[in-house]
C-alpha beads as a LAMMPS data file, in Angstrom:
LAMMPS data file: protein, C-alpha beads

376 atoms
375 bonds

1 atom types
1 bond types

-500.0 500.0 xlo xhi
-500.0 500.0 ylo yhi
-500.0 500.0 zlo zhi

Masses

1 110.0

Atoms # bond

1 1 1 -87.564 -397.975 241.019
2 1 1 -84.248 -399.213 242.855
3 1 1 -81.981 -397.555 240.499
4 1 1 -84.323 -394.043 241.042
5 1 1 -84.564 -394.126 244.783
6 1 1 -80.805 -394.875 244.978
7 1 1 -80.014 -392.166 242.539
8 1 1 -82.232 -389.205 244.032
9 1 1 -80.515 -390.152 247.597
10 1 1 -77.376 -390.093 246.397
11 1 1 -78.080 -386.632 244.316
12 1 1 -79.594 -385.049 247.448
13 1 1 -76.514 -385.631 249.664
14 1 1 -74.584 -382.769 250.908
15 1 1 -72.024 -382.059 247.952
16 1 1 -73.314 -384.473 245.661
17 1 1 -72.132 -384.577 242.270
18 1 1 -75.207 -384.556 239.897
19 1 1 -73.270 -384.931 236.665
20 1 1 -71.225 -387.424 238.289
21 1 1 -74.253 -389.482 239.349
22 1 1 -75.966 -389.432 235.609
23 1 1 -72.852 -391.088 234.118
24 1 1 -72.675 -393.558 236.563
25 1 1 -75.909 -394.296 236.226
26 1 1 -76.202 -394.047 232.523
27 1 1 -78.879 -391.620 232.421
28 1 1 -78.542 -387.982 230.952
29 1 1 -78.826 -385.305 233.427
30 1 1 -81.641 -384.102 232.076
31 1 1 -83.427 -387.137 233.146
32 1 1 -81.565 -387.100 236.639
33 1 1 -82.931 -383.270 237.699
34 1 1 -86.125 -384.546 236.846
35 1 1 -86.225 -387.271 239.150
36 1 1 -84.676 -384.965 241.561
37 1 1 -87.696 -382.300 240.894
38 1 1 -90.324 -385.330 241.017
39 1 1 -88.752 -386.248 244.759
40 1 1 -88.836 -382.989 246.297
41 1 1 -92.737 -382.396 244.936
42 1 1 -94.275 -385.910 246.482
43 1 1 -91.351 -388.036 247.462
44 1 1 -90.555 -391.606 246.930
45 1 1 -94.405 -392.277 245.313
46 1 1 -94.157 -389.713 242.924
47 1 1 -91.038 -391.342 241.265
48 1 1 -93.310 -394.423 239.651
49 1 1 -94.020 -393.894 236.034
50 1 1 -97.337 -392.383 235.197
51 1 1 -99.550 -393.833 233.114
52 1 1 -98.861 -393.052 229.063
53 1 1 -102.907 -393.279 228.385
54 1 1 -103.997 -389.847 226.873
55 1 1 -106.952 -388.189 228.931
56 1 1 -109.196 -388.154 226.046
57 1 1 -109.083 -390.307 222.945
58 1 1 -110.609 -388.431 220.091
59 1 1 -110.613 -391.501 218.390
60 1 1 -112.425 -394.077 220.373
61 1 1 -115.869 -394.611 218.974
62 1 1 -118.900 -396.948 220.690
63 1 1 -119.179 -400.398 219.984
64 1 1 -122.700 -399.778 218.112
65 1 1 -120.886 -396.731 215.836
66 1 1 -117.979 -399.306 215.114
67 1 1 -120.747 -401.882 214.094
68 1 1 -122.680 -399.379 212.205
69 1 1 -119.472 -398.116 210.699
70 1 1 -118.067 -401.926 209.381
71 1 1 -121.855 -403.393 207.790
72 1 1 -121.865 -399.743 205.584
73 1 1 -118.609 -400.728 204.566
74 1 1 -119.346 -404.269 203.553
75 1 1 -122.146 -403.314 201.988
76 1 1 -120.597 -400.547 200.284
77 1 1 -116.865 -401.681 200.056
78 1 1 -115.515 -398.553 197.849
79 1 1 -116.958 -395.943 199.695
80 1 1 -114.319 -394.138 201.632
81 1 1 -114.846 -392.614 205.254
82 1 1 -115.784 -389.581 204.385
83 1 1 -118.939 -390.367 202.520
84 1 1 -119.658 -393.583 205.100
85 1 1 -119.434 -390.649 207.701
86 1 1 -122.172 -388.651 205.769
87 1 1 -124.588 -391.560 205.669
88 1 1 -123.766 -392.619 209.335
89 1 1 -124.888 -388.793 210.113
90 1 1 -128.329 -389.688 208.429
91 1 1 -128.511 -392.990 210.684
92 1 1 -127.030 -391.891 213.994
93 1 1 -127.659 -389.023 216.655
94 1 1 -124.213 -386.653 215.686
95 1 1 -122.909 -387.546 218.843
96 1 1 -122.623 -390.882 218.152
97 1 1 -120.634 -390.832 215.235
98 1 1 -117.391 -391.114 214.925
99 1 1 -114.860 -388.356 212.627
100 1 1 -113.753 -389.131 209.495
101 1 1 -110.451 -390.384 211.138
102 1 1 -112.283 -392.897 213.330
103 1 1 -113.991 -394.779 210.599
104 1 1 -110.673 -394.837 208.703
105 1 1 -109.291 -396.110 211.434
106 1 1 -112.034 -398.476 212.103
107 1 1 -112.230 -399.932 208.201
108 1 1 -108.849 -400.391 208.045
109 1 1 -108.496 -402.511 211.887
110 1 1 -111.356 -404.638 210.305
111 1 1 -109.264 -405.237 207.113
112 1 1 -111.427 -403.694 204.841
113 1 1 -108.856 -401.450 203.202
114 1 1 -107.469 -401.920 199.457
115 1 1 -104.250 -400.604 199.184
116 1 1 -103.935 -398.489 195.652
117 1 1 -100.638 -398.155 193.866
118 1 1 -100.025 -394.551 194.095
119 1 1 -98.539 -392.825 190.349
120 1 1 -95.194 -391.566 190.724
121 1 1 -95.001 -387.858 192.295
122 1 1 -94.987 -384.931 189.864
123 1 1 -97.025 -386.880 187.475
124 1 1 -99.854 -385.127 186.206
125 1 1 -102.744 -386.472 185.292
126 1 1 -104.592 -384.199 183.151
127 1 1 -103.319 -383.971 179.246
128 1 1 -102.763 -381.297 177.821
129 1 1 -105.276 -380.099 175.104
130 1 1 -108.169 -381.121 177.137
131 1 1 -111.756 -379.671 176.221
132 1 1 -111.800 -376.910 178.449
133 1 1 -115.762 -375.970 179.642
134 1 1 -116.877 -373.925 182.854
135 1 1 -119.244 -375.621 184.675
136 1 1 -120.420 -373.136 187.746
137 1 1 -123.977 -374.719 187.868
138 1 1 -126.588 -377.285 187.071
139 1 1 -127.114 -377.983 183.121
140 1 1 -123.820 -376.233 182.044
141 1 1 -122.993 -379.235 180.669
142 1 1 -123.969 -382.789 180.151
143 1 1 -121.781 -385.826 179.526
144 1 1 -122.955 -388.605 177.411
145 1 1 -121.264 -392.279 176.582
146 1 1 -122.474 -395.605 176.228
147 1 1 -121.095 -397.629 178.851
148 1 1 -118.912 -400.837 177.701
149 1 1 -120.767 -403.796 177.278
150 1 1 -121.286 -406.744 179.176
151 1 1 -124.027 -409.823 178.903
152 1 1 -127.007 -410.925 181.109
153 1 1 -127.452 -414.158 182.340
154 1 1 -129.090 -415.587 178.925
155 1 1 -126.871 -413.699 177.062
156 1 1 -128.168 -410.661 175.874
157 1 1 -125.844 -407.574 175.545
158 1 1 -126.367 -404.866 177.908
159 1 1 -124.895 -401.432 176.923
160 1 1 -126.004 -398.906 178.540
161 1 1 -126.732 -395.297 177.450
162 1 1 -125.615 -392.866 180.005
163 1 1 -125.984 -389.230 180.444
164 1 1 -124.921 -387.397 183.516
165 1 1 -124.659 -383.734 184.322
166 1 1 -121.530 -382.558 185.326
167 1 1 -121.991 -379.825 187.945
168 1 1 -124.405 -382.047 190.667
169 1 1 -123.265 -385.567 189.113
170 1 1 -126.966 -386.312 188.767
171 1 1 -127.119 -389.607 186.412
172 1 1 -130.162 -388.781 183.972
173 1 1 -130.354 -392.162 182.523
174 1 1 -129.123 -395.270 182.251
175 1 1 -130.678 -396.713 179.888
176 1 1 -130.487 -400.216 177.515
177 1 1 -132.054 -398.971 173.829
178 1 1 -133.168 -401.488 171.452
179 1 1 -130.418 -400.012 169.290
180 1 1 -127.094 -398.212 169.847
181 1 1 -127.838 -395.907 166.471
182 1 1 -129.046 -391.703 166.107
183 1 1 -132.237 -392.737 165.809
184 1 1 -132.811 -394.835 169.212
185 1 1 -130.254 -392.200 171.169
186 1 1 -132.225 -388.928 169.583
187 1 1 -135.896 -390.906 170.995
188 1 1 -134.052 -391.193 174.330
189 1 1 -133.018 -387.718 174.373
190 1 1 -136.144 -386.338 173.359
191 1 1 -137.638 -387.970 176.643
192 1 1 -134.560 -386.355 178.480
193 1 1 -135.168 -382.837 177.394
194 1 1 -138.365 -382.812 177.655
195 1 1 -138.189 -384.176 181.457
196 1 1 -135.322 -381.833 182.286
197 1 1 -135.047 -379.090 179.698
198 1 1 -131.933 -377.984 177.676
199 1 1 -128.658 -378.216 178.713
200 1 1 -125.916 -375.374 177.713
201 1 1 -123.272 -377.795 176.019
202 1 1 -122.721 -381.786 175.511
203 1 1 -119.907 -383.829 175.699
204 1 1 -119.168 -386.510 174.136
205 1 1 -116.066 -388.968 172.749
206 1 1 -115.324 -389.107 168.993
207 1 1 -117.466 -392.383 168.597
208 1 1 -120.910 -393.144 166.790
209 1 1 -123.206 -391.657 167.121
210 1 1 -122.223 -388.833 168.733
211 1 1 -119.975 -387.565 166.733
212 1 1 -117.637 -388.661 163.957
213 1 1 -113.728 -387.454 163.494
214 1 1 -113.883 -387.671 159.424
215 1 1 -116.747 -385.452 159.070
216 1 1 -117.048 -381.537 159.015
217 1 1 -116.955 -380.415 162.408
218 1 1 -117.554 -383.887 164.252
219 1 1 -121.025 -383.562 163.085
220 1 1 -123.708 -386.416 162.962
221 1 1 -126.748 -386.366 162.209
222 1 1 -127.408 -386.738 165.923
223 1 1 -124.989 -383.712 167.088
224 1 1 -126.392 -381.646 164.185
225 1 1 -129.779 -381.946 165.528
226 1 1 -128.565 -380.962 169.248
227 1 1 -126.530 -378.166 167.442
228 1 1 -129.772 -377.302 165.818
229 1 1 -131.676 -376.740 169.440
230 1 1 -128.659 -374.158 170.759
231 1 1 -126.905 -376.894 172.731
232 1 1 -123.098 -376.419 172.464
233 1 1 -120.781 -379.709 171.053
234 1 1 -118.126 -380.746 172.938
235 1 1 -115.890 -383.311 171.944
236 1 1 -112.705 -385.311 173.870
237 1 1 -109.387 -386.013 171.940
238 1 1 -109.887 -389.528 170.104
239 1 1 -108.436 -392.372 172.465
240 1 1 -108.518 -390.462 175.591
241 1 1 -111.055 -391.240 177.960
242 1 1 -109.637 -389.283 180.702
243 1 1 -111.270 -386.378 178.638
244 1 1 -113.965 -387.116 180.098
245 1 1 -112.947 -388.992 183.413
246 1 1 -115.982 -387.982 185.729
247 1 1 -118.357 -389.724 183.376
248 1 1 -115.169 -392.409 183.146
249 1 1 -115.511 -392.686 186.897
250 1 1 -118.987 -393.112 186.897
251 1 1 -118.725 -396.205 184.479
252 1 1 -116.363 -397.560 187.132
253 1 1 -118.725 -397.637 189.860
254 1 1 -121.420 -398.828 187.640
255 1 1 -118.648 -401.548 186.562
256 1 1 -118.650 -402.929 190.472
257 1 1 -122.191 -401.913 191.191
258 1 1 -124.289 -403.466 188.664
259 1 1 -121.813 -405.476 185.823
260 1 1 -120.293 -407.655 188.211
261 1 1 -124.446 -408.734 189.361
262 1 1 -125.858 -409.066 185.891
263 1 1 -129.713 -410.011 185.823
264 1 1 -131.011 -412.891 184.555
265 1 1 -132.030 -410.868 180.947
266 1 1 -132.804 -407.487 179.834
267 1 1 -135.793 -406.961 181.873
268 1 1 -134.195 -407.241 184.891
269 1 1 -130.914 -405.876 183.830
270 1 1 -132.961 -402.847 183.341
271 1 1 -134.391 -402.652 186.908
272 1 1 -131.226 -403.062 188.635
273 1 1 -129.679 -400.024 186.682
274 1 1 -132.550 -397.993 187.571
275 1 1 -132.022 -399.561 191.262
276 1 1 -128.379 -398.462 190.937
277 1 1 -129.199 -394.808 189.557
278 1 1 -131.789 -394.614 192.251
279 1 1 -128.843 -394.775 194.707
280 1 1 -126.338 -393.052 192.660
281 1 1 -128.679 -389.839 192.604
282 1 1 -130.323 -389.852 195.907
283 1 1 -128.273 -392.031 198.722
284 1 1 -124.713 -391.707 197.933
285 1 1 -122.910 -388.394 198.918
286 1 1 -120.032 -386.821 197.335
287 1 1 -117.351 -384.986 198.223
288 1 1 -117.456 -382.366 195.877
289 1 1 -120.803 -381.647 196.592
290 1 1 -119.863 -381.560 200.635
291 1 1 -120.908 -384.355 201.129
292 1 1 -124.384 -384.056 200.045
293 1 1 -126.348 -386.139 197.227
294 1 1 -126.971 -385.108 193.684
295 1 1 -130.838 -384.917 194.077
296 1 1 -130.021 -382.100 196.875
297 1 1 -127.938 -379.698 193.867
298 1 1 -129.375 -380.654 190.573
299 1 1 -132.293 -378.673 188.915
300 1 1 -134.295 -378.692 186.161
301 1 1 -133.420 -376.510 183.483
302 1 1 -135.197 -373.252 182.401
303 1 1 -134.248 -374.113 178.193
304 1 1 -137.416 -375.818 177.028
305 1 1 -137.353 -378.185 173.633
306 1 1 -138.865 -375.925 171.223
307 1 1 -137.501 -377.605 167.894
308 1 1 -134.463 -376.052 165.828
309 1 1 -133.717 -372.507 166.006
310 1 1 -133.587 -370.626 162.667
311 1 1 -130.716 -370.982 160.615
312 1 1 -129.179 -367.306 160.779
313 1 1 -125.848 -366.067 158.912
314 1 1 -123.936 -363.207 158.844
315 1 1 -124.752 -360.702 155.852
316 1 1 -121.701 -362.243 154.296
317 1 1 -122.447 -365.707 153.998
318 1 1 -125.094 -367.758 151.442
319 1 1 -127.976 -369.993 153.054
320 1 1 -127.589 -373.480 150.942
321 1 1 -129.729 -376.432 152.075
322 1 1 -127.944 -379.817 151.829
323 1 1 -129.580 -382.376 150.030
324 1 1 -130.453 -386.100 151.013
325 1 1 -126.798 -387.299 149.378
326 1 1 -125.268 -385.044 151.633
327 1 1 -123.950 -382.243 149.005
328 1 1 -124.575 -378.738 148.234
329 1 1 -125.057 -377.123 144.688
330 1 1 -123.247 -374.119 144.588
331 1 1 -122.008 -372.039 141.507
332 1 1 -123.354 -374.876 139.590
333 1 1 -121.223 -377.451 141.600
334 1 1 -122.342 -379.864 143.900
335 1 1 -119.762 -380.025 146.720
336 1 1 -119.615 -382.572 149.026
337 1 1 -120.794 -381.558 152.600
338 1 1 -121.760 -384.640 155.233
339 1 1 -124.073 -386.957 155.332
340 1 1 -124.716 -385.723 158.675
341 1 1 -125.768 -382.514 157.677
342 1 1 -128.294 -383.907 155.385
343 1 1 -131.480 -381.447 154.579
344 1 1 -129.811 -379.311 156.691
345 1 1 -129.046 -375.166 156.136
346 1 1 -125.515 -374.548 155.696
347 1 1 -123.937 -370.944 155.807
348 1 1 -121.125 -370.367 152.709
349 1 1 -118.758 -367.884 152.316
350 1 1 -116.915 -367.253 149.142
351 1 1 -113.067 -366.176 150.308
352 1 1 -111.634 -366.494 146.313
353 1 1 -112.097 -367.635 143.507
354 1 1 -111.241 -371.133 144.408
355 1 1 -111.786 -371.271 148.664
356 1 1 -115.541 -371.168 150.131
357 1 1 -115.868 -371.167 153.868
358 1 1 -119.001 -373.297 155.897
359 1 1 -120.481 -372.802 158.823
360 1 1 -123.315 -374.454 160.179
361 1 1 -125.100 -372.365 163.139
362 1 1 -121.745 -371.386 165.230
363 1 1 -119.850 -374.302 164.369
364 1 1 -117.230 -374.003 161.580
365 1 1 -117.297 -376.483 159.185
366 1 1 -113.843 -375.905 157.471
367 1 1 -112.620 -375.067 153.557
368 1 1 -113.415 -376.300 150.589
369 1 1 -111.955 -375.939 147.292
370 1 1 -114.364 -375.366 144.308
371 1 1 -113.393 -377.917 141.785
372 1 1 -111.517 -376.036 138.207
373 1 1 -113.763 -375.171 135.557
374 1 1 -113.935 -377.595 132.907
375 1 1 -112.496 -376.504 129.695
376 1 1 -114.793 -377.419 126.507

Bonds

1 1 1 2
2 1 2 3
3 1 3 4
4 1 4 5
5 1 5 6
6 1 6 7
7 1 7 8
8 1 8 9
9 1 9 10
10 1 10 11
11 1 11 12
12 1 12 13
13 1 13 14
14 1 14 15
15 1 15 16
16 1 16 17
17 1 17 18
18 1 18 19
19 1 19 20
20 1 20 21
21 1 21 22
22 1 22 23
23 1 23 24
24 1 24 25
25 1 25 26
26 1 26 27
27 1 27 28
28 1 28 29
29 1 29 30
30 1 30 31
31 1 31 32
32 1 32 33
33 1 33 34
34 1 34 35
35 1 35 36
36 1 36 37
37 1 37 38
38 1 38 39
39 1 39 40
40 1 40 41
41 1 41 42
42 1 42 43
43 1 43 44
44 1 44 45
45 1 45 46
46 1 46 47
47 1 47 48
48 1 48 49
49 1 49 50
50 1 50 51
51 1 51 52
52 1 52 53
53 1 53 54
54 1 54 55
55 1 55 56
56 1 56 57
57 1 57 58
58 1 58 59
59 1 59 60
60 1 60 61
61 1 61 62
62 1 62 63
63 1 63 64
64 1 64 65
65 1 65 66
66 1 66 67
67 1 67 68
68 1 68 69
69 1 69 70
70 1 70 71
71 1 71 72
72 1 72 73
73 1 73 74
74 1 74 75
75 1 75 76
76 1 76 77
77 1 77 78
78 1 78 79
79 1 79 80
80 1 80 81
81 1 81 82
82 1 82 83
83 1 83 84
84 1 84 85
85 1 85 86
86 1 86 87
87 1 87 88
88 1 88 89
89 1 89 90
90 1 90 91
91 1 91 92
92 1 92 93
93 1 93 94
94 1 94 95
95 1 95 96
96 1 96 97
97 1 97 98
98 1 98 99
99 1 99 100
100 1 100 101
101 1 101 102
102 1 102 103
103 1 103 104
104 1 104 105
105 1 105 106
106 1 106 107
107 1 107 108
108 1 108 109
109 1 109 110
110 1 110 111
111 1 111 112
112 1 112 113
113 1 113 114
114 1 114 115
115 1 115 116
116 1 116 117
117 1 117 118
118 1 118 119
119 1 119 120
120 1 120 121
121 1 121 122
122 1 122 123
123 1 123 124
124 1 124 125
125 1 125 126
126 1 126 127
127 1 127 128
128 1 128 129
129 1 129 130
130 1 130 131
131 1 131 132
132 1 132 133
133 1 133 134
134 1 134 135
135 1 135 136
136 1 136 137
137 1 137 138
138 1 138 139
139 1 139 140
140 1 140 141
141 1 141 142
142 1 142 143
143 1 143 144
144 1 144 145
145 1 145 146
146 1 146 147
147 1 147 148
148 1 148 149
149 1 149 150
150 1 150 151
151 1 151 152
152 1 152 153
153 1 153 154
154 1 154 155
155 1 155 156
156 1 156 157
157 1 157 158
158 1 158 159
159 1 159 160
160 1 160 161
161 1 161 162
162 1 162 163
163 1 163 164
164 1 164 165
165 1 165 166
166 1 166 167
167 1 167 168
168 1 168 169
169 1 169 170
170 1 170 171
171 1 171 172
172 1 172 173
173 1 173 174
174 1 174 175
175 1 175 176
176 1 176 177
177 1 177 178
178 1 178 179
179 1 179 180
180 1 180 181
181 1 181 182
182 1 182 183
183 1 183 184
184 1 184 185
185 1 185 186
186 1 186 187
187 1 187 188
188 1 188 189
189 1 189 190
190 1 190 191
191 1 191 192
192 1 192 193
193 1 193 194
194 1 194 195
195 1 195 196
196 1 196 197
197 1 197 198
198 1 198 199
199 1 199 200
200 1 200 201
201 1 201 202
202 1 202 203
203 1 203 204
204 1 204 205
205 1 205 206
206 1 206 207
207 1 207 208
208 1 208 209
209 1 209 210
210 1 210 211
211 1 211 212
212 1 212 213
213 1 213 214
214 1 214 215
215 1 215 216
216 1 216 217
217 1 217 218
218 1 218 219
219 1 219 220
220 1 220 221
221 1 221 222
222 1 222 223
223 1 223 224
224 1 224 225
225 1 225 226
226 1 226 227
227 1 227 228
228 1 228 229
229 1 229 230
230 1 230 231
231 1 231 232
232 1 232 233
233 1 233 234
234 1 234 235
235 1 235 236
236 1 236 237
237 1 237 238
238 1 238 239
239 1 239 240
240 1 240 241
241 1 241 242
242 1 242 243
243 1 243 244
244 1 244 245
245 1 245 246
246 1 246 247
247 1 247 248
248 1 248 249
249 1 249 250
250 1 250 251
251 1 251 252
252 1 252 253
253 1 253 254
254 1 254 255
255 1 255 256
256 1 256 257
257 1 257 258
258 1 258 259
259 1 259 260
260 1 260 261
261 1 261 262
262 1 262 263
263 1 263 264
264 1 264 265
265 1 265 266
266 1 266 267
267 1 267 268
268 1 268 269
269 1 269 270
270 1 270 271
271 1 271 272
272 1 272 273
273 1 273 274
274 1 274 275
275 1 275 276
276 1 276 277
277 1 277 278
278 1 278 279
279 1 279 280
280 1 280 281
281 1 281 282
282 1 282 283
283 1 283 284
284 1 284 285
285 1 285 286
286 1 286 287
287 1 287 288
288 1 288 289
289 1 289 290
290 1 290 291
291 1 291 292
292 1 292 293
293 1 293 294
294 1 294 295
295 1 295 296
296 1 296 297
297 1 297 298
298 1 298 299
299 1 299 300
300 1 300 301
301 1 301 302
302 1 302 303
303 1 303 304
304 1 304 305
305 1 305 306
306 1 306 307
307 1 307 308
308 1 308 309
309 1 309 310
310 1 310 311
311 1 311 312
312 1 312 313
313 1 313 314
314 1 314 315
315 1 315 316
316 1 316 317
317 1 317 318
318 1 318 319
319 1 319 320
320 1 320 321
321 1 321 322
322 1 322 323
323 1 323 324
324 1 324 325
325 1 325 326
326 1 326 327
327 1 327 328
328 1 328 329
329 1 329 330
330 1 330 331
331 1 331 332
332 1 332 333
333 1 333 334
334 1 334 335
335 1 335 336
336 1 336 337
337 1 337 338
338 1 338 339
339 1 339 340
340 1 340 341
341 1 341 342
342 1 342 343
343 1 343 344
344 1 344 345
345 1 345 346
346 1 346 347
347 1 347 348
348 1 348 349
349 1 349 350
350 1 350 351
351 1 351 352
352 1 352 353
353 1 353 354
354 1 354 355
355 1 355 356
356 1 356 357
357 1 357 358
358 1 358 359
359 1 359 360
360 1 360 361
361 1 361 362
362 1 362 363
363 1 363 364
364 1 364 365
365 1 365 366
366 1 366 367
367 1 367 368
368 1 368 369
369 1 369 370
370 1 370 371
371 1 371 372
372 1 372 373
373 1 373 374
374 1 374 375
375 1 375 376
């Protein structure tokens, strides 16, 4: 304050040198004129620094919202602001809670923030070749794994069947089957479709027994059977997960949520999944959904389970049934077809002499050669 009063006296002497002044007092003159200005509107008072404090803080919040804001966080520690926001908005008058910014702010003060190694920029993440499917609305397409496995606390081996639908992220089970064969997923998915009708298309990975990379179009005998009802097969590249990375991600909150507190056997192993899916459907928001909860988008499906369609080919093509072995007779040749297409009617179409096309519903089922005649 010395240096300012002694400087705006000086300045406002007759023929002062303002320039002059600034150097000698090691200020730039932009900072001298307005110290000058400051003097001449309220004198020697109005040279003391003002106060730096903004008039409003956008991001203050109340000591109860700040409370509210860190126990959703500890008890949900990988939800980010935005959906803790959402719930808070379910808890809390909506002048009381804070913006997204806030409870950023306020989760990472309290040391509740993870920091995530970021991939390098310009990487993207999405391969190329990736099954490409339209989803613009509930049951466009379901997405179907068993979850990796993990054991209760006497040691039996939980591995969950999932199915989720793609468009609302509704879970529609999560279920631990007495068996992790066609038979035990097919009863499973007869309760499903008959609770929530037919979806448009499935996907699934390239494992058993959903579908099978050395047979004729990826069919099982499971995927046949959905093929069979007018539900469209989708399948991921073999080895990459991130095919299917929303039903990926799901695993990895099911990996934090209920793996990592395994019950004490099967039984309860059971309930806590249902607990979990119980959450994951009707408590926890999503982004993509803005900010609302599965239960609030997804809807039951208008396709009911009426049993297979009928088997129709173009005028072209000859109706063969396979047999129990998995073959097809066929100019007096059996010819080797799936097993998962067992008792099944298969569409063939003679190209030559030696090349028969196979179809089976939509879904091509390849070439194959007709053996050479024997020769007596």
């Amino acid at each position: 304050m010395k240096l300012k009063n002694e400087f705006v006296l000086a300045a406002l002497a007759p023929d002062a040198n303002v320039a002059e002044l600034c150097r000698e007092a090691g200020i730039s003159r932009k900072t001298g004129y307005k110290w000058i200005a400051r003097f001449r509107d309220g004198g020697l008072p109005a040279l003391e620094d003002a106060s730096r404090r903004p008039h409003t803080s956008p991001l203050r919040a109340s000591g109860s919202a700040v409370l509210e804001v860190v126990a959703l966080r500890a008890e949900r520690p990988r939800w980010g602001p935005k959906k803790l926001r959402a719930v808070l908005l379910r808890r809390l008058p909506a002048a009381e809670v804070p913006s997204v910014r806030t409870v950023a702010r306020i989760i990472e003060r309290a040391g509740l923030v993870e920091r995530r190694r970021r991939p390098p920029p310009g990487i993207d993440a999405r391969p190329e070749g990736a099954p490409d499917v339209t989803v613009t609305a509930a049951n466009d397409l379901w997405t179907v794994d068993f979850k990796g496995w993990w054991l209760a606390g006497d040691g039996s081996r939980c591995e969950p069947l999932t199915a989720r639908d793609a468009h609302s992220r509704y879970v529609l089970c999560a279920s631990l089957l007495a068996a992790a064969n066609g038979a035990a997923v097919r009863g499973e998915f007869e309760r499903l479709f008959d609770k929530h009708g037919l979806p448009l298309a499935i996907q699934v990975d390239n494992g058993s027994p959903f579908a099978c990379t050395r047979a004729r179009g990826g069919l099982t005998t499971l995927s046949a059977w959905w093929v069979s009802l007018g539900i469209r097969l989708v399948r991921g590249r073999p080895a990459h997960p991130q095919d299917n990375g929303g039903h990926e991600r799901m695993h990895f909150d099911m990996r934090f949520d209920v793996e990592d507190h395994a019950g004490s056997d099967l039984a309860a192993q059971q309930r806590l999944l249902d607990i979990w899916r119980e959450e994951f459907n009707h408590v926890r928001p999503h982004e993509a959904l803005g900010q609302r909860v599965p239960s609030e988008v997804y809807k039951r499906s208008p396709r009911r389970m009426r049993g297979p369609r009928p088997a129709m080919y173009p005028a072209d093509f000859e109706v063969r049934r396979v047999n129990a072995k998995g073959s097809i007779k066929y100019a007096g040749r059996l010819l080797r077809v799936g097993d998962g297409l067992r008792r099944q009617l298969v569409g063939v179409r003679r190209l030559d002499d030696s090349t028969l096309q196979l179809r089976y519903y939509d879904v091509d089922l390849g070439l194959i050669e007709l053996p050479a005649a024997r020769v007596a």
